[in-house]
C-alpha positions in Angstrom: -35.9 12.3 122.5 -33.5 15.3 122.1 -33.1 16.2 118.8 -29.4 17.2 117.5 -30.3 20.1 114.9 -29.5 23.1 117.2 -27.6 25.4 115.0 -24.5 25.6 117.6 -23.5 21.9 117.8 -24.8 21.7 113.6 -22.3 24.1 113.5 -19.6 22.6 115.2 -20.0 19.2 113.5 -19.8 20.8 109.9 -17.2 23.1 110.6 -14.9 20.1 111.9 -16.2 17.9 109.2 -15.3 20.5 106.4 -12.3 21.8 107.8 -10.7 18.6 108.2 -12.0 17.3 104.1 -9.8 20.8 102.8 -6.6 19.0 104.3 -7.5 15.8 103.1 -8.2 17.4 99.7 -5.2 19.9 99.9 -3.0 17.0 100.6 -4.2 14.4 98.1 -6.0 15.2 95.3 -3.5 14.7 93.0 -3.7 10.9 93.8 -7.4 11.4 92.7 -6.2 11.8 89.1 -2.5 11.5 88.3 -1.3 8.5 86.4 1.3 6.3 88.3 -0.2 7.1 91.5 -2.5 5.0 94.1 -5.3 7.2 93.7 -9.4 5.5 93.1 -9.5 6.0 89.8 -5.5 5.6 88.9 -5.0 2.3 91.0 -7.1 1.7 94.1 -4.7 -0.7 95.4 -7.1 -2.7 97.4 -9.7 -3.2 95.0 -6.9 -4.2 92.8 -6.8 -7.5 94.7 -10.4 -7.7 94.9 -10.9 -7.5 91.1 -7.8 -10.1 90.6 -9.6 -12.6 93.1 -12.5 -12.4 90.9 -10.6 -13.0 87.9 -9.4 -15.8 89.3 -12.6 -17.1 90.0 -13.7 -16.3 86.5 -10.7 -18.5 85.4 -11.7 -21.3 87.7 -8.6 -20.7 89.7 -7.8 -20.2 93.5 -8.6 -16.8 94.3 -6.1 -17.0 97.6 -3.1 -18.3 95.9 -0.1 -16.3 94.4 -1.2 -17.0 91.0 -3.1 -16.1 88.8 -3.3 -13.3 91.6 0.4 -11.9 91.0 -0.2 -11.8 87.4 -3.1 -9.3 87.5 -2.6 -7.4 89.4 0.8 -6.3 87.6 -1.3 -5.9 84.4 -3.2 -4.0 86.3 -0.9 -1.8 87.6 1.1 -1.5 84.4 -2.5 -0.1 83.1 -2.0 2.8 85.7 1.6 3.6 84.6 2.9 2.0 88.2 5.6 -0.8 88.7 4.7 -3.2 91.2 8.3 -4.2 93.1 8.9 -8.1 92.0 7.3 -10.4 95.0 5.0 -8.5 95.9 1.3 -9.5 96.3 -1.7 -8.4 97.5 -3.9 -10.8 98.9 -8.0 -10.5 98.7 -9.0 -12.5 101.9 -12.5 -12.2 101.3 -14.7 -15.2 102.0 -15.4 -17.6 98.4 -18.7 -15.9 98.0 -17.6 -12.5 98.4 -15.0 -13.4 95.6 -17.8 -14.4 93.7 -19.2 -10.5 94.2 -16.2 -9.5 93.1 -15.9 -11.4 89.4 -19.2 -9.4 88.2 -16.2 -6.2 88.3 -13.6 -8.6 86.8 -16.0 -9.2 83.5 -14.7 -5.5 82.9 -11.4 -3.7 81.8 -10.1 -2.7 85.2 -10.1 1.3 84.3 -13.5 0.4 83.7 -14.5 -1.3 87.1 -12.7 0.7 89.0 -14.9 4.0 87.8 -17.6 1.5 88.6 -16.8 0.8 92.1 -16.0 4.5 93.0 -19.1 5.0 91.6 -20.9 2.2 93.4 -18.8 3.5 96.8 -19.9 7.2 96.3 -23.8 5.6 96.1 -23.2 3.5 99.0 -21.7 6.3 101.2 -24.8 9.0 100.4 -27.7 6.3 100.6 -26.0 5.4 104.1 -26.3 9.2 104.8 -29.7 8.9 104.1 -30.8 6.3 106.1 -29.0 7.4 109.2 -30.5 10.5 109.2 -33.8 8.5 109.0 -32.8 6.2 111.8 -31.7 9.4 114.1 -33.9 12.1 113.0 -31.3 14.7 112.2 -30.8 16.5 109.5 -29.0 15.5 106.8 -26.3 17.9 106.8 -25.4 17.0 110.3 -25.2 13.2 109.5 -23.0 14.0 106.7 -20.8 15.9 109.0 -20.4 13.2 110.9 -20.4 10.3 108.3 -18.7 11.3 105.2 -14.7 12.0 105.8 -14.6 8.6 107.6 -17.1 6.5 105.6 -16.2 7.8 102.0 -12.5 9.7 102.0 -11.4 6.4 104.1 -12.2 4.3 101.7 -12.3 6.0 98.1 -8.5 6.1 97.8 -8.0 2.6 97.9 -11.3 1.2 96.9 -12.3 -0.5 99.7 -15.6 -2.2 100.8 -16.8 -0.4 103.7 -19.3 1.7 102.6 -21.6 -0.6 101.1 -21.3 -2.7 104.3 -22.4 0.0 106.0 -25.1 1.3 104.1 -26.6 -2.5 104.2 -26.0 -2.6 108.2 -27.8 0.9 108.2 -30.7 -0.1 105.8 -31.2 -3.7 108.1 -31.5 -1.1 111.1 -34.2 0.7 109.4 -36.1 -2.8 107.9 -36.0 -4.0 111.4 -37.7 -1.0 112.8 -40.6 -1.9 110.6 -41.1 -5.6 110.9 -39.8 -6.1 107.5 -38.2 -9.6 107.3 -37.0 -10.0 103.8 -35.5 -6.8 103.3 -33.6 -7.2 106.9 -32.5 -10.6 105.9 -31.1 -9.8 102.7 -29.4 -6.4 103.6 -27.8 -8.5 106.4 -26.6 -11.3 104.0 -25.1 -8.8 101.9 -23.2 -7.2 104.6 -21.5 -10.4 105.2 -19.1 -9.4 102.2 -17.3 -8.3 105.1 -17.7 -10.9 107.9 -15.9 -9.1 110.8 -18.7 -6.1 109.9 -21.6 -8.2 108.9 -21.0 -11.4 111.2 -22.1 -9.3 114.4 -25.0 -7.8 113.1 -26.3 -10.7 111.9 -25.6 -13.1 115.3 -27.6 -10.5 117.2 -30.4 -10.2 115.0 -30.5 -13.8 115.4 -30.6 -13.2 119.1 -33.4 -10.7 119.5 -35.4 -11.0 116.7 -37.4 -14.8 116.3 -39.4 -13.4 113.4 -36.1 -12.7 111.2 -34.1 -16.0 111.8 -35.4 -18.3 109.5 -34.4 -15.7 106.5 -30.5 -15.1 107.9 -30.4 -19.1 108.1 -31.8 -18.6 104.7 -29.1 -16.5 103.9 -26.7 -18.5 104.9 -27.2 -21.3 103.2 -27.1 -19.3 100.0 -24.0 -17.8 100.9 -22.5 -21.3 101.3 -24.2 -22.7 98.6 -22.4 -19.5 96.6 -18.5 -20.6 98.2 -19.2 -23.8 96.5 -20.4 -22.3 93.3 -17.3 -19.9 93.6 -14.2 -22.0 94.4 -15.1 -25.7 95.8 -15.1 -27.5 98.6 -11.6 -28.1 98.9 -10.7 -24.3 98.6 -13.2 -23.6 101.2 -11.6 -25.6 103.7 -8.2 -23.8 102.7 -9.9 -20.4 103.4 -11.1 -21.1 106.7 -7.8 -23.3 107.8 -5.3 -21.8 106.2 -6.2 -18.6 104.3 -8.1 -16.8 107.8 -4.8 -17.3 110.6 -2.4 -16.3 107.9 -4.4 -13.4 107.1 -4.5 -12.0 110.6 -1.1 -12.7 111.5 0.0 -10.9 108.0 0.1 -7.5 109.7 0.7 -8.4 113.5 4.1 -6.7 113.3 2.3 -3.4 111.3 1.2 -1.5 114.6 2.1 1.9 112.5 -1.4 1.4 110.2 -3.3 -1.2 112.4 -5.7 -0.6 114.9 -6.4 -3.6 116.4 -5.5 -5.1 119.7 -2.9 -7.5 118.6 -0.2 -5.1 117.3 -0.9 -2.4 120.0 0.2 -6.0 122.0 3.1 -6.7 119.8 4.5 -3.4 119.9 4.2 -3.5 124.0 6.8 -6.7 123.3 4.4 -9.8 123.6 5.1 -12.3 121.2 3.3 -12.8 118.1 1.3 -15.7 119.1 0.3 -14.1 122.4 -0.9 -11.2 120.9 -2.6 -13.2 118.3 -4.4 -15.5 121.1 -5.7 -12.1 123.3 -6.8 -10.3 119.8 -9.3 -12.9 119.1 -10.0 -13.5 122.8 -10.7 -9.5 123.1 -12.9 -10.1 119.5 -15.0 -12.5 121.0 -15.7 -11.0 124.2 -16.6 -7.6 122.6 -19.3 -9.3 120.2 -20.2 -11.0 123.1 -20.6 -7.8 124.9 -21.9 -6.3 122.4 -24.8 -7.9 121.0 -26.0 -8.2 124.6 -25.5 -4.0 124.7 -27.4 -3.9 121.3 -30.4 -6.2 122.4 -31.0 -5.0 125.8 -30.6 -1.1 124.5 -33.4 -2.5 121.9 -35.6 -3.7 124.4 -35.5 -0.9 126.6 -36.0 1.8 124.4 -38.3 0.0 121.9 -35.9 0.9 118.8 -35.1 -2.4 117.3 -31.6 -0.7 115.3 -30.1 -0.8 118.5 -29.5 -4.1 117.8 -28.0 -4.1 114.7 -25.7 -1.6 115.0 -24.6 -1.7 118.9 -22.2 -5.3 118.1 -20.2 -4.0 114.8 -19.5 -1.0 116.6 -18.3 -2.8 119.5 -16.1 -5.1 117.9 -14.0 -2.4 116.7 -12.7 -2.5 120.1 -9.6 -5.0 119.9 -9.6 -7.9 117.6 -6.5 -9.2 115.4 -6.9 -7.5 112.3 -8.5 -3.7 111.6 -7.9 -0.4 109.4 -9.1 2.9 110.2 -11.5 3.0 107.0 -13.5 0.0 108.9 -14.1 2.5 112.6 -16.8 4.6 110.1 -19.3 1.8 111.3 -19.2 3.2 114.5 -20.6 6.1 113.7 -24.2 5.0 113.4 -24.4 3.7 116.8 -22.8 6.7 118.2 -25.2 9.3 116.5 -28.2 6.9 117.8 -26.7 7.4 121.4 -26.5 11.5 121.0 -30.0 11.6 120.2 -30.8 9.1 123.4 -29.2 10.8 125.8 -28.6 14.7 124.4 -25.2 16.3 123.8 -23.4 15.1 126.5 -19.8 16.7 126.0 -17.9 13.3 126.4 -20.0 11.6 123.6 -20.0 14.9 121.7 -16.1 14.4 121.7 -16.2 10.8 120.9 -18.4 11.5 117.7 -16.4 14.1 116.4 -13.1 11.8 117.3 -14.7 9.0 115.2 -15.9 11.5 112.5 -12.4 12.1 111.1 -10.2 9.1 109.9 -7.1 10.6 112.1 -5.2 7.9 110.3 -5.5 8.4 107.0 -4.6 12.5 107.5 -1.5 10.9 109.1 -0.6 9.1 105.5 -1.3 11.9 103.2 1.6 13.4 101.4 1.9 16.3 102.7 1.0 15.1 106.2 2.8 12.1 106.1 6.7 14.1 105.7 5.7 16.1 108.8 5.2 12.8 110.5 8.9 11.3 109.2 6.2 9.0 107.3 7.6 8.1 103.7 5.2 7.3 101.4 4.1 3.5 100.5 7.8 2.1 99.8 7.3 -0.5 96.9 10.2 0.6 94.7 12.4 0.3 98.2 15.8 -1.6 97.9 14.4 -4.0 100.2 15.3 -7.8 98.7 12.6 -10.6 99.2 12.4 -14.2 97.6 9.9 -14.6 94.8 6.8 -16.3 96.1 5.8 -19.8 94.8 2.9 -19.3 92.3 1.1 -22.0 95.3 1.7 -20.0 98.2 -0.9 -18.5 100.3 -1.3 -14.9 98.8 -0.9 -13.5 102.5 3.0 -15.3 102.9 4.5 -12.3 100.6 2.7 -9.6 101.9 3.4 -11.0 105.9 7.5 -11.3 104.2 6.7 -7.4 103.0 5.3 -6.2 106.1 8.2 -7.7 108.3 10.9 -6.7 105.8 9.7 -3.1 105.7 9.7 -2.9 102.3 5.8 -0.9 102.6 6.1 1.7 104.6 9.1 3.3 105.3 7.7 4.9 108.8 10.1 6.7 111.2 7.5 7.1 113.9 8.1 6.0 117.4 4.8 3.5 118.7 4.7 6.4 121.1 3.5 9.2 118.0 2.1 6.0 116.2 -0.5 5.8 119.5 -0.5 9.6 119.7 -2.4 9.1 116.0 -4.4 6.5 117.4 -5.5 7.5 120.4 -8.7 10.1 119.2 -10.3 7.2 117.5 -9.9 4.3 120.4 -11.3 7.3 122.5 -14.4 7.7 120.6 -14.8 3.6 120.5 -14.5 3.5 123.8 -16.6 6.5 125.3 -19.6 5.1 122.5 -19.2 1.7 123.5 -19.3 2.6 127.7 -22.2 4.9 127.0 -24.2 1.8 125.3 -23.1 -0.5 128.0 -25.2 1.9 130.3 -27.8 2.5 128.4 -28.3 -1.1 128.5 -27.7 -1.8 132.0 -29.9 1.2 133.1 -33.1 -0.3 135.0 -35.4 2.4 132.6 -37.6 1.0 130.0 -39.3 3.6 127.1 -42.6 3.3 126.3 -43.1 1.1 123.2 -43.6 2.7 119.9 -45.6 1.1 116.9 -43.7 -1.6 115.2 -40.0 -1.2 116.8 -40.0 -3.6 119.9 -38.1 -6.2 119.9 -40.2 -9.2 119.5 
């Protein structure tokens, strides 16, 4: 295997890496720590909802209805010296048991939990650095390089659950490798906190490895057993009928922050349904694709991670619903692939295009006025109904996000693709270079306890 620890391409990796954190930092850090800002100490906005759907929970209430989620999340708020414009919500759409997750943070203040969770999300993002660098046998500088602006800055600002996703997704990779069912099962279980991460992984270690499927089916049952525990049957149903198509239709119409296939389709001028219908056709068809990339790449080259983290990558790749903090779990897969095949230029490109969270630079402050980007518009003069305490969290943000009463964003979809395009390339290039790997008629030499049983 070629090893990536050559001081030239080390070089180029941290150099990027590093140079592209100063602007992030330059632009941002007083959201870090300035009252009445959305920074992760301040107000992570999106762990805001996650903490108020577990106070909900803790109250015995639905944790995808307007209320009590409204409520808290202006307490909240107030807390951080900000003013959340009347009507508006932000909804949690986790599944019941993730909610669940989420009440052991609402048992505390929520200046507390949130210096909790940053904390918890700084652990998550260096023990994933650690274990990828375990997985790929490079050095740990070069894996941060290539991990930490994407994994950690795209999600510390706003709190969001990515990185301890990941670092379970890249711990299962590694418990795999040795034949360790327990741990695998577990780590995958917990990654289901985020099922359009965790649900691929798991279905293709299903798949390709007999030995570890009676502990996921294990692991499902206690994660059902936990929805029940959480919110009840009827509010189960609700989630999956009701709570799921709202929640990706909510940002269809949002092709400025989404990355998905449905509002690149919705901005080309198909209709919402349409491009609804085609996201979660092009969802299915790339875990499809996927887990057969990640199984056969397993078998061939006798490194059981392969199939864990070949089908979350791929499903990055269209689907209805997806933010730029979620592409970091890409990154595994793609460092795997360098050392494979060696620093092919094209897949050196895609790594570094995946590295840094092109996205989120566009929304910084600083950034974001050069763009004719305002800043997040919740004061705006925009007028919406006040929700129904029973509505679906998701109808006031989908009334938001159609009103343009978030974003203010003066971007033409031509300069909103512009920002896109780097990452989409990287997905794409790492995804094309699996799909050979696994169609190539070469088979490695087994190694001690990594082939796919």
């Amino acid at each position: 295997r070629f090893e990536l620890n050559r001081p030239p391409l080390t070089t180029v990796m941290l150099v990027t890496t590093l140079g592209a954190l100063a602007i992030l930092v330059w632009t941002s850090w007083p959201s870090f720590v300035r009252p009445g800002s959305d920074g992760p100490i301040t107000n992570p906005t999106d762990f805001r909802a996650f903490y108020c759907a577990g106070a909900a929970v803790l109250l015995h209430a639905n944790p995808y209805l307007v209320e009590p989620i409204q409520s808290c999340e202006l307490r909240a708020a107030a807390q951080a010296g900000l003013h959340i414009k009347a009507g508006l919500v932000l909804p949690a759409p986790h599944p019941p048991y993730a909610e669940l997750f989420f009440a052991a943070f609402a048992l505390m203040p929520f200046r507390v939990a949130t210096i909790v969770w940053l904390a918890s999300l700084l652990a998550a993002a260096c023990a994933t650095i650690v274990a990828v660098a375990r997985l790929t046998g490079l050095r740990l500088a070069v894996v941060a390089g290539a991990l930490f602006m994407a994994l950690a800055y795209g999600s510390l600002v706003i709190g969001q659950v990515v990185p301890p996703v990941l670092c379970a997704l890249s711990l299962a990779a590694l418990a795999v490798r040795q034949r360790r069912a327990a741990p695998a099962a577990a780590l995958l279980t917990f990654a289901m906190i985020e099922p359009h991460l965790g649900l691929p992984a798991a279905l293709a270690a299903f798949v390709a490895f007999p030995w570890l499927r009676r502990g996921l089916l294990i692991g499902g049952a206690v994660l059902a057993a936990l929805s029940l525990l959480a919110v009840g049957a009827p509010t189960v149903v609700q989630y999956f009928m009701t709570v799921l198509p709202l929640h990706a239709a909510s940002e269809v119409t949002a092709f400025g922050g989404q990355y998905g296939l449905s509002p690149l389709l919705y901005a080309l001028g198909l209709s919402e349904r349409s491009a609804l219908a085609l996201g979660s056709l092009s969802y299915a068809s790339m875990l499809a694709l996927g887990i057969w990339a990640g199984v056969n790449i397993a078998r061939k080259t006798a490194d059981a991670a392969f199939a864990i983290l070949a089908a979350p990558a791929f499903v990055l790749i269209g689907g209805t619903f997806l933010h730029i903090h979620q592409i970091a779990v890409a990154l595994p897969l793609a460092l795997l692939l360098l050392v494979r095949y060696g620093p092919r230029p094209a897949l050196v490109v895609a790594t570094v295009c995946l590295a840094i969270p092109w996205g989120t630079i566009a929304e910084m402050p600083a950034v974001a006025r050069l763009l004719a980007i305002a800043p997040p518009n919740a004061a705006a003069s925009v007028r919406f109904p006040a929700p129904r305490p029973d509505d679906i969290a998701e109808i006031p943000e989908m009334r938001m996000i159609r009103s343009g009463g978030f974003y203010d964003d003066r971007r033409t979809n031509g300069e909103r693709f512009a920002i896109k395009f780097p990452t989409w390339f990287g997905l794409i290039v790492i995804a094309g270079y699996a799909c050979a790997l696994a169609g190539s008629g070469r088979k490695a030499e087994a190694q001690a306890g990594m082939a796919v049983a």
